[in-house]
Structure formats: structure tokens, C-alpha cells
N, C-alpha and C positions, 0 to 999 in steps of 0.2 A: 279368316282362319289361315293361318301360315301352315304350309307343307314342309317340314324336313326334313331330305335323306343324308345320309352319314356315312363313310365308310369305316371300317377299322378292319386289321386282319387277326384271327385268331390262330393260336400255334396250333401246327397242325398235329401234334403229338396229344394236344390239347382238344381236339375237335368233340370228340362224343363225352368225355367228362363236361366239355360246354353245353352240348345239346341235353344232359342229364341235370345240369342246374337250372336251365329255364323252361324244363317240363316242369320245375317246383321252385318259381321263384316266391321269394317270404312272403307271404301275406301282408306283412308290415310296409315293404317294396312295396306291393303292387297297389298299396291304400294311400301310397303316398303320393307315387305318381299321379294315381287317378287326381288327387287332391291340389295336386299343384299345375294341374293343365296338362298333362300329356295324355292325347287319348289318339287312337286309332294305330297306337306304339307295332310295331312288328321287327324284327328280325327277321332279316334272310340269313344264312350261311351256306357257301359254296365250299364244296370237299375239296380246293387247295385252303380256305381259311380265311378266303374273303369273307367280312360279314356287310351286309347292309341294312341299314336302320332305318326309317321311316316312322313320323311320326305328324301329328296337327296337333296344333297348338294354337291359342289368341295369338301369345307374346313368347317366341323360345325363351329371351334373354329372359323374361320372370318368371319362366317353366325351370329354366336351369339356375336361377337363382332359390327357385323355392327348394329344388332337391337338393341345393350347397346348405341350406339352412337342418335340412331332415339329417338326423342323429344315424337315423338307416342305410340311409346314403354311402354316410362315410363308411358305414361296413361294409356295405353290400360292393361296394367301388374296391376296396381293400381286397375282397376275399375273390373280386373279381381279377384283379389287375397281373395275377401271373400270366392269364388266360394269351393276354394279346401280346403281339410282336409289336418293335417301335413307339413306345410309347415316350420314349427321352425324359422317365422320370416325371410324369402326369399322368395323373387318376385318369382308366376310361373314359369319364365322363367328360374331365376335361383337354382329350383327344377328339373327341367328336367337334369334328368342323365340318359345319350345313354346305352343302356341294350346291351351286347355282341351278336353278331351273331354266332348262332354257328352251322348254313348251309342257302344254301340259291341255288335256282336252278334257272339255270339264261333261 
């Protein structure tokens, strides 16, 4: 099982409208994710707008390939992507770069 953490920053003007979309993220989302490998997924968000992601997976690359394929996806990335700062024109999703582990106590 692969560990991945991520970081992204959310704007902070942006912060609690964030925190209010993933009290209720879509059903559809979260059936898909489950479905494509992502499980133990978490969110942190720190009040300047850091967020950090955490996730296990088999395989990220066919976890993030399966949600390039999901129709949900593309929405849920769209209706997400004013949220963050720095994105240089990439979908959240494809911002998320896995940070190196470099210990981990099992």
C-alpha cells in the first residue's frame, strides 16, 4: 500500500467556504474515489491556507488515472479550482505532487 501526502494552499479569503464544500462533498465524488483506490483520503487545512492531503492507495498513478477517466471529477476539479492559490493553470488534482517520505513508523 503506497502513502501519499500532498500539499496545496487554499486562498485564504476562501477558507471556510472550503471547509463548507467538504462537510458535503457529492456522493457521486466520494463513490468514485472509493472506487478507483483512494481510501484512508484526509484533508488537513491550516488557517494561513495550507492544506495537506493524505492518502493510501495500491497504485497513485492508476488511483489518478481512474479519477481522469470519472465525468465527476472533471466537475468537481472545475468547481473546485478557484479555491487554491498557484495552480499555473492545472486542475487541483493535477497540482497535487506526492512529497517524499523520508520515515515513517509503522
Amino acid at each position: 500500500m503506497q502513502r501519499v501526502c500532498f500539499l496545496l494552499k487554499v486562498r485564504e479569503d476562501r477558507l471556510d467556504e472550503y471547509r463548507e464544500r467538504h462537510a458535503a462533498v457529492w456522493p457521486e465524488m466520494l463513490a468514485a474515489l472509493s472506487a478507483t483506490g483512494w481510501h484512508n483520503y484526509s484533508l488537513f487545512l491550516r488557517e494561513d491556507g495550507l492544506l495537506v492531503g493524505y492518502l493510501e492507495t495500491e497504485d497513485f498513478a492508476a488511483a489518478q488515472a481512474g479519477m481522469e477517466a470519472a465525468e465527476v471529477n472533471a466537475r468537481w476539479q472545475a468547481d473546485m479550482a478557484p479555491f487554491f492559490e498557484s495552480l499555473d493553470g492545472a486542475r487541483p488534482d493535477e497540482a497535487m505532487k506526492p512529497l517524499t517520505e523520508v520515515f515513517h513508523l509503522a
